[in-house]
N, CA, C and O atoms as a DFTB+ gen file, in Angstrom:
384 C
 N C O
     1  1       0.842      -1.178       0.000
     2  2       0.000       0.000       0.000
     3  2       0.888       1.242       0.000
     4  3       1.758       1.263       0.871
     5  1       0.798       2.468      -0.986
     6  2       1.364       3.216      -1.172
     7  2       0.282       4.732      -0.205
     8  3      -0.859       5.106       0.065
     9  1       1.266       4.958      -0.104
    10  2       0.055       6.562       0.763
    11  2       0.650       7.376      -0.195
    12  3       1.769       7.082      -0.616
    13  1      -0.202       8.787      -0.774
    14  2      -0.239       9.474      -1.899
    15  2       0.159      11.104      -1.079
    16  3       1.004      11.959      -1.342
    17  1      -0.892      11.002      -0.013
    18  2      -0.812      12.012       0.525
    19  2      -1.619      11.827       2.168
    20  3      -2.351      10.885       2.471
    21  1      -1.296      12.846       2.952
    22  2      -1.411      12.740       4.208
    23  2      -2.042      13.614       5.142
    24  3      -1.224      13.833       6.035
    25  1      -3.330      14.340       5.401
    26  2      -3.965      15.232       5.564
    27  2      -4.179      15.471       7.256
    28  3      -5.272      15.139       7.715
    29  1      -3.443      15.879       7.918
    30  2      -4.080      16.232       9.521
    31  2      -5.590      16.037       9.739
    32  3      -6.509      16.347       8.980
    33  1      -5.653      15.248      11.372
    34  2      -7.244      15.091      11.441
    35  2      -7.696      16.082      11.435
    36  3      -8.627      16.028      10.631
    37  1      -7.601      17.445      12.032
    38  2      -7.591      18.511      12.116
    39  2      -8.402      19.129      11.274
    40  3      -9.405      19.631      11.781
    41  1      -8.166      19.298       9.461
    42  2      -8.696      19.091       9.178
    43  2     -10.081      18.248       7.907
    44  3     -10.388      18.509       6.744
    45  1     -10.491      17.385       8.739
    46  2     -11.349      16.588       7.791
    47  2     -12.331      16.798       8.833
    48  3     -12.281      17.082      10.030
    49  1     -13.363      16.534       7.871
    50  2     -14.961      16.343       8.440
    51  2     -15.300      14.896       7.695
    52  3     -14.940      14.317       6.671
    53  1     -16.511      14.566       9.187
    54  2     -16.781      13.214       8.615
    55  2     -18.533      13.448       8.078
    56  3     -19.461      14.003       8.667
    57  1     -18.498      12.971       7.134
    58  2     -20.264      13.392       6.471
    59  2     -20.869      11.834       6.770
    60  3     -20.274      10.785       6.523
    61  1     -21.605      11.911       7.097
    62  2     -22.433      10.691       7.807
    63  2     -24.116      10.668       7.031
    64  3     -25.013      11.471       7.290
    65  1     -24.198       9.478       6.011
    66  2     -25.038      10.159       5.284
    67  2     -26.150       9.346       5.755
    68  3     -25.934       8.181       5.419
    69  1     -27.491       9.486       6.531
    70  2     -28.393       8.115       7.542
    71  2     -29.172       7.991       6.280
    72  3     -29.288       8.987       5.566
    73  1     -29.701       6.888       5.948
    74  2     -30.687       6.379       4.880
    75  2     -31.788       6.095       5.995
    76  3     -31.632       5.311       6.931
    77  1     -33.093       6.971       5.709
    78  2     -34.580       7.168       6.605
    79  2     -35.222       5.759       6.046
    80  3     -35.827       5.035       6.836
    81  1     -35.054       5.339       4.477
    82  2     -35.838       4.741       3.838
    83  2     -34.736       3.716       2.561
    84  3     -33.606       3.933       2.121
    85  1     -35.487       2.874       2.374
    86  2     -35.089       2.180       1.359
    87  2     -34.718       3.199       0.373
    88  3     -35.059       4.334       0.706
    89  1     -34.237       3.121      -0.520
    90  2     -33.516       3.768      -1.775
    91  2     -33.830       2.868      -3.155
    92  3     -33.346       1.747      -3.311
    93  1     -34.692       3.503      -4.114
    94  2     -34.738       2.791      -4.961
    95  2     -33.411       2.743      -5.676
    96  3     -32.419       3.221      -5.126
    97  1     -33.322       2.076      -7.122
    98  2     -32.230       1.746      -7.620
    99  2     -31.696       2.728      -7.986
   100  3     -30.590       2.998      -7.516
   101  1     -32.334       3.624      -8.991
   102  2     -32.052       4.679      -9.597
   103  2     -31.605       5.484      -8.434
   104  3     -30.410       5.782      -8.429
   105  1     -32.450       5.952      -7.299
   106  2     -31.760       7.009      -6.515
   107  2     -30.179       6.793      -5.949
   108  3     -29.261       7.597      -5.789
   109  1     -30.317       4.911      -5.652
   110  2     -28.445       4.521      -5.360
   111  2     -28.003       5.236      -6.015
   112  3     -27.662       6.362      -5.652
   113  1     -27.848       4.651      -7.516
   114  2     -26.919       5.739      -8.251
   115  2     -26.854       6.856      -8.830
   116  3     -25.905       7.090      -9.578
   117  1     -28.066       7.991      -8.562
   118  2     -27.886       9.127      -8.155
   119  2     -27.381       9.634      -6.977
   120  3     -26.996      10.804      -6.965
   121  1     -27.305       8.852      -5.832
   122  2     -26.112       9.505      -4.677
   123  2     -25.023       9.318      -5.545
   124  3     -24.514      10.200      -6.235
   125  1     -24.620       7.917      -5.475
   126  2     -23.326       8.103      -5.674
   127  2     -22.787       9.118      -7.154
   128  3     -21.729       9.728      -7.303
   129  1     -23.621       9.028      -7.819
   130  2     -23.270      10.413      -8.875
   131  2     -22.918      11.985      -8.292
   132  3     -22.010      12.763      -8.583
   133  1     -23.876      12.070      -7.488
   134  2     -24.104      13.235      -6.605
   135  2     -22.488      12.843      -5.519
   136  3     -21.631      13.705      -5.712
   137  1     -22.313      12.402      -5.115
   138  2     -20.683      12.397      -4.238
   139  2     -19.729      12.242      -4.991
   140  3     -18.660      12.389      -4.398
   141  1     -19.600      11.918      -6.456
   142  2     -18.499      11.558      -7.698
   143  2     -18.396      13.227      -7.854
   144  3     -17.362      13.894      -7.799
   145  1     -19.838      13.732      -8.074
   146  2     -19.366      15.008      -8.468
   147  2     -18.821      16.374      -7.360
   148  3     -18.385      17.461      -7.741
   149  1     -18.973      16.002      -6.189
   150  2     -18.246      16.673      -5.160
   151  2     -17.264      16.334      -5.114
   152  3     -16.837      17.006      -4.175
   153  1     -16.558      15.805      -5.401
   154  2     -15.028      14.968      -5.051
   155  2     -14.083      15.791      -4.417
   156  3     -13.520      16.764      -4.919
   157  1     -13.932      15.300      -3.175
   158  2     -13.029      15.999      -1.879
   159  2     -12.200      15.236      -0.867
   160  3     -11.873      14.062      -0.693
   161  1     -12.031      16.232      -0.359
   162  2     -11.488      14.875       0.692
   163  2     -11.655      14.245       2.379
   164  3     -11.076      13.538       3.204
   165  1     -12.524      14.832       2.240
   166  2     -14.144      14.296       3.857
   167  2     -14.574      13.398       3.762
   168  3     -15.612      13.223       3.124
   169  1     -13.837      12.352       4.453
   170  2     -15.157      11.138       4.278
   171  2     -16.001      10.863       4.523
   172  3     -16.437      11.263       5.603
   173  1     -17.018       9.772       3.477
   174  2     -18.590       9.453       3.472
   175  2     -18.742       8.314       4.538
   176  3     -17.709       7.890       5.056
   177  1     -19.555       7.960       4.785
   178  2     -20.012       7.065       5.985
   179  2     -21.459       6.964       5.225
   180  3     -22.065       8.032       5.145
   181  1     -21.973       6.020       4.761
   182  2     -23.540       5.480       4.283
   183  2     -24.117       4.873       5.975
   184  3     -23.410       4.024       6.519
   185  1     -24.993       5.210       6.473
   186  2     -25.416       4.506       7.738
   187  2     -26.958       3.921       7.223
   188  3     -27.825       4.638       6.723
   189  1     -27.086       2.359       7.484
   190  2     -28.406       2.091       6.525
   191  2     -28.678       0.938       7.184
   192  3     -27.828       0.133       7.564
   193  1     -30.169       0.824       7.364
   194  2     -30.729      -0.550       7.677
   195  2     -30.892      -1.732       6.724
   196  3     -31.117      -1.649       5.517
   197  1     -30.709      -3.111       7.620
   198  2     -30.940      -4.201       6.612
   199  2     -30.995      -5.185       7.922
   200  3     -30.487      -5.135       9.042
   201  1     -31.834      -6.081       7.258
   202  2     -31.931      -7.419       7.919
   203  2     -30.157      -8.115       8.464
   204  3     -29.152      -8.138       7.753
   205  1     -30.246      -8.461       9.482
   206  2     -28.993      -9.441      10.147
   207  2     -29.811     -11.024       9.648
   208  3     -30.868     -11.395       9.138
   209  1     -28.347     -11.682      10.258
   210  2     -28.362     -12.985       9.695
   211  2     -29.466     -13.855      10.520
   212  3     -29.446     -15.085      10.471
   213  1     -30.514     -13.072      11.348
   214  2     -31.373     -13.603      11.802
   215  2     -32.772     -13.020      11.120
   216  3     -33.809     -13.480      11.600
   217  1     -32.844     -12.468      10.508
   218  2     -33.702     -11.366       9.516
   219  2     -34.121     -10.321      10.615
   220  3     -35.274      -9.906      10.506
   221  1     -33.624      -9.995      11.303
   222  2     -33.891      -8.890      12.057
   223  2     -33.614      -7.503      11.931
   224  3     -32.413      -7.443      11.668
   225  1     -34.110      -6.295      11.982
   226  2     -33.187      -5.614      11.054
   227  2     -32.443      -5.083      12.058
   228  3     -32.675      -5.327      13.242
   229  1     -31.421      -4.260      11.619
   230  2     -30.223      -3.625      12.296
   231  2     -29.553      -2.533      11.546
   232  3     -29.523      -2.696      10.326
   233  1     -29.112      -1.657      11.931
   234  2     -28.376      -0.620      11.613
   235  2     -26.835      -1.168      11.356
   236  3     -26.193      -1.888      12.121
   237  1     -26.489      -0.735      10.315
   238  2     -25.076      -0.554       9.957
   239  2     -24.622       1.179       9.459
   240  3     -25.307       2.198       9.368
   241  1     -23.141       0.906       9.209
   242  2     -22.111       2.127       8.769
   243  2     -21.389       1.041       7.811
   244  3     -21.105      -0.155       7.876
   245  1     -21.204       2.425       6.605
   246  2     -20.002       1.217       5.418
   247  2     -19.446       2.223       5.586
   248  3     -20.356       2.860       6.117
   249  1     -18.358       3.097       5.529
   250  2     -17.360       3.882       4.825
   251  2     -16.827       3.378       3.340
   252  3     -16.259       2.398       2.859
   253  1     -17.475       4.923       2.824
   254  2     -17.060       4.562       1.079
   255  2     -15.669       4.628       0.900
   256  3     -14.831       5.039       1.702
   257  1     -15.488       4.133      -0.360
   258  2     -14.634       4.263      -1.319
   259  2     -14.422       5.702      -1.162
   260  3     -15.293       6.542      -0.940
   261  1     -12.503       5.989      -1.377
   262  2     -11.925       7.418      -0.843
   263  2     -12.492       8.109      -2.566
   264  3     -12.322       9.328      -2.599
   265  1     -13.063       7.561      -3.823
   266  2     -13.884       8.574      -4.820
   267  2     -14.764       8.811      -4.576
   268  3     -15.299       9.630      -5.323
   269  1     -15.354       8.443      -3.716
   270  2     -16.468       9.172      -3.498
   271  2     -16.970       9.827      -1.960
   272  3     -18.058       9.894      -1.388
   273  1     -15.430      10.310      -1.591
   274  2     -15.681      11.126      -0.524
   275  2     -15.704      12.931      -1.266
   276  3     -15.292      13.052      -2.420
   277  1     -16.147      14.056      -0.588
   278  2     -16.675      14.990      -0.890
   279  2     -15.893      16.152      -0.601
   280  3     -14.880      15.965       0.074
   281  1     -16.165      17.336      -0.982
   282  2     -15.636      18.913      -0.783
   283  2     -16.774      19.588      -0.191
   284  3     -17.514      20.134      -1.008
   285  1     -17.114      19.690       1.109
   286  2     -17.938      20.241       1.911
   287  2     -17.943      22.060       1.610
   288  3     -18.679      22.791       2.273
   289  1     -17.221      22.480       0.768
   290  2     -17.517      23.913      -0.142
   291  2     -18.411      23.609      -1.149
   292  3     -19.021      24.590      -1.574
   293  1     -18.662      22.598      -1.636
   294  2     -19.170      22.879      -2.743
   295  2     -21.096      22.382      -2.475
   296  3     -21.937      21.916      -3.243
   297  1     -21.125      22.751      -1.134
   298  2     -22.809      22.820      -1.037
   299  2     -23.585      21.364      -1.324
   300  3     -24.754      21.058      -1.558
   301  1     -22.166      20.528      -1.168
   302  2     -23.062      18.582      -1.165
   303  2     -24.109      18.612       0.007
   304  3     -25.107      17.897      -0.078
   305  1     -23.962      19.202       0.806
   306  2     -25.068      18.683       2.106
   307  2     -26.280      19.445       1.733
   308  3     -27.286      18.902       2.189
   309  1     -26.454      20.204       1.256
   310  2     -27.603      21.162       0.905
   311  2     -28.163      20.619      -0.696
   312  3     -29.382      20.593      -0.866
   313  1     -27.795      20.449      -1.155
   314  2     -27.989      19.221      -2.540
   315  2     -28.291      18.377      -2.520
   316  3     -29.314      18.147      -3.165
   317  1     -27.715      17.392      -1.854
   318  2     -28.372      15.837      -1.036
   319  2     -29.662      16.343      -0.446
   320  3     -30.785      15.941      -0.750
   321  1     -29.332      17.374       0.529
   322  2     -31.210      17.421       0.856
   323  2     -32.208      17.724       0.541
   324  3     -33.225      17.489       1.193
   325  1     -32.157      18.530      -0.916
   326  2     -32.907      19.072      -1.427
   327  2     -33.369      17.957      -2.694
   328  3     -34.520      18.063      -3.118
   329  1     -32.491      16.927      -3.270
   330  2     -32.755      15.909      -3.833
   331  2     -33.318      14.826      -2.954
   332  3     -34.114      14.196      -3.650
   333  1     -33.286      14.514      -2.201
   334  2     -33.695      13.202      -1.429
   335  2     -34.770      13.265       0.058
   336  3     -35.364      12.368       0.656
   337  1     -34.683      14.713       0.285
   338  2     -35.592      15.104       1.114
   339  2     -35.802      13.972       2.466
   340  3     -35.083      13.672       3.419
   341  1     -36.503      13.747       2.229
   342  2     -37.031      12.970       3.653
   343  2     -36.431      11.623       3.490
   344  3     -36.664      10.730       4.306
   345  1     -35.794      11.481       2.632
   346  2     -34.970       9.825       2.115
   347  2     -33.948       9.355       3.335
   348  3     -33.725       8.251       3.834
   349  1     -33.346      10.888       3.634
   350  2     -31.823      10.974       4.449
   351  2     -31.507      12.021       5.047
   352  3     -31.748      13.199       4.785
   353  1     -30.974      11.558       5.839
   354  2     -30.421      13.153       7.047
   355  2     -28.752      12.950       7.034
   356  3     -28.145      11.898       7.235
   357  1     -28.246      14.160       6.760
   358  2     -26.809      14.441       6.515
   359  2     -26.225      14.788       8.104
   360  3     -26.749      15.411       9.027
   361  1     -24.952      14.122       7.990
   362  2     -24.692      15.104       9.604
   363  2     -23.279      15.058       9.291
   364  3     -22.754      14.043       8.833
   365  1     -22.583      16.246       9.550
   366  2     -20.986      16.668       9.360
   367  2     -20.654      17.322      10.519
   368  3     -21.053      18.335      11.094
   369  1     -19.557      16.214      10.777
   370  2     -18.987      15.855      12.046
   371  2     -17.308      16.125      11.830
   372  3     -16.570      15.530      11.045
   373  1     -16.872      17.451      12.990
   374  2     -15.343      18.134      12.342
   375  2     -14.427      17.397      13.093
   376  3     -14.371      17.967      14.183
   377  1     -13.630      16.371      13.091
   378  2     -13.033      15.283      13.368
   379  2     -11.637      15.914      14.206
   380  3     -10.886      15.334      14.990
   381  1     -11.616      17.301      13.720
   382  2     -10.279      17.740      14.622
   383  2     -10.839      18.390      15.731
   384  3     -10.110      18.847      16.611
């Protein structure tokens, strides 16, 4: 594993994106279109329900892929909510 570059926690923010509701298909890959085109360097956190191996459901966290973490200038949190509305609640969390 090569490291490219090396950023103080200081500063990054962590964007924590909660899924309220299932996500149809199309909207999946309109987020992730919507975080391709912010491209920064804050990482994403997807937090989303699904059945456990007992079918019960449960909350998880994935941390994305570092392309599709975001530039918190360029108004992703206010975009996400205005596209997905009641789908998801954004929360940016300043890690330093």
């Amino acid at each position: 594993m090569l490291v490219n570059e090396v950023k103080p926690i200081q500063d990054v923010n962590l964007v924590t994106i909660k899924l309220l509701q299932t996500l149809e298909m199309e909207e999946n890959v309109l987020l992730k279109e919507l975080l391709a085109k912010h491209k920064g360097e804050n990482p994403v956190v997807i937090d989303f329900e699904a059945p456990d191996e007992f079918a019960n459901q449960k909350r998880y966290q994935m941390l994305t892929s570092s392309h599709l973490w975001v530039n918190l200038e360029d108004n992703v949190e206010r975009e996400l909510n205005l596209t997905f509305k009641d789908k998801l609640d954004v929360e940016v969390t300043h890690l330093g």
